[in-house]
C-alpha positions as CSV (number, residue, x, y, z in Angstrom):
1,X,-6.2,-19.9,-27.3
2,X,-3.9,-20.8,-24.6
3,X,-3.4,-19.7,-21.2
4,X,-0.2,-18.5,-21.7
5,X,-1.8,-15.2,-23.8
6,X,-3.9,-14.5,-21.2
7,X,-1.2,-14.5,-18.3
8,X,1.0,-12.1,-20.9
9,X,-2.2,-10.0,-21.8
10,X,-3.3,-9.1,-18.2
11,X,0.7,-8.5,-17.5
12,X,0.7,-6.0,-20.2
13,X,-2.7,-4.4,-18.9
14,X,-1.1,-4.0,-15.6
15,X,1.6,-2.4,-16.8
16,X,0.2,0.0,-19.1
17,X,-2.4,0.9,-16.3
18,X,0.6,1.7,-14.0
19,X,2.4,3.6,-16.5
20,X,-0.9,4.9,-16.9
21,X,-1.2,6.1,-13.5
22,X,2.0,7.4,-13.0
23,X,1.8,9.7,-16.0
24,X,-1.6,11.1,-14.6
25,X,0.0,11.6,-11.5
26,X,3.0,13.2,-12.1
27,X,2.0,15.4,-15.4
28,X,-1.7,14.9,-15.5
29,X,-1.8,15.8,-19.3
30,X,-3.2,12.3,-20.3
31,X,-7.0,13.2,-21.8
32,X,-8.9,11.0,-19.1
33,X,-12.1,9.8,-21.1
């Protein structure tokens, strides 16, 4: 496993929990566990 996959996996993960976020935020429809 290289580093590379990690750098592009927690990328992703920020992303997503930004989209996240924002979707919560603005239409707060997302089922929050």
């Amino acid at each position: 496993m290289s580093t590379g996959w990690l750098i592009v996996w927690s990328l992703v993960g920020a992303a997503q929990a930004q989209r996240a976020a924002r979707s919560i935020a603005d239409h707060d429809e997302v089922d929050r566990p």
